[in-house]
C-alpha positions in Angstrom: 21.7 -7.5 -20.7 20.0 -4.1 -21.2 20.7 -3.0 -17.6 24.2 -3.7 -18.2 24.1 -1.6 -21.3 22.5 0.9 -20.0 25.2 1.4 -17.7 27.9 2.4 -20.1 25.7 4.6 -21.8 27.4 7.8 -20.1 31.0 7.1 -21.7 31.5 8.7 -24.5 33.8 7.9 -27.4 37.2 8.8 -26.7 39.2 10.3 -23.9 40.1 13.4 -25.4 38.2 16.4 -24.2 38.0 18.1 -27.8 36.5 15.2 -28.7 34.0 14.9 -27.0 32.7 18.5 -27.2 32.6 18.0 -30.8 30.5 15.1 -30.9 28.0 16.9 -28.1 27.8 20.0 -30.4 27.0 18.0 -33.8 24.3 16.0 -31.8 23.2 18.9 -30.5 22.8 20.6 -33.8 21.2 17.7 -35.5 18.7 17.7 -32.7 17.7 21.3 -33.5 17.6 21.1 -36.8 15.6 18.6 -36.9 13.3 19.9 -34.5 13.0 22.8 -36.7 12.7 20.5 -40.3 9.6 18.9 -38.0 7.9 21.7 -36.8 8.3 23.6 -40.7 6.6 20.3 -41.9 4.0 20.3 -39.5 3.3 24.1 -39.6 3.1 23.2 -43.7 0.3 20.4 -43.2 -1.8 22.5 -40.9 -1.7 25.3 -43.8 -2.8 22.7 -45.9 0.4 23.1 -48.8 1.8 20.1 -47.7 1.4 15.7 -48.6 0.7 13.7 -46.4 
């Protein structure tokens, strides 16, 4: 059942082109940003100011 759902996992939402892009440039930027929120966070517990 994965391997069949692993298949579609290239469509994307809708057919419309605009649509798409959107939804690639929000995941894009919530990739980043949390890329960034983790490395500020890590950079914090190494300096020792942050709980954990």
């Amino acid at each position: 059942k994965q391997q069949v759902l692993d298949l579609h996992a290239d469509r994307m939402s809708t057919h419309h082109m605009a649509s798409n892009q959107l939804r690639l440039w929000l995941s894009a930027f919530a990739y980043l940003l949390m890329e960034r929120v983790r490395t500020l966070g890590l950079i914090s517990i190494v300096r020792g100011s942050g709980t954990a």
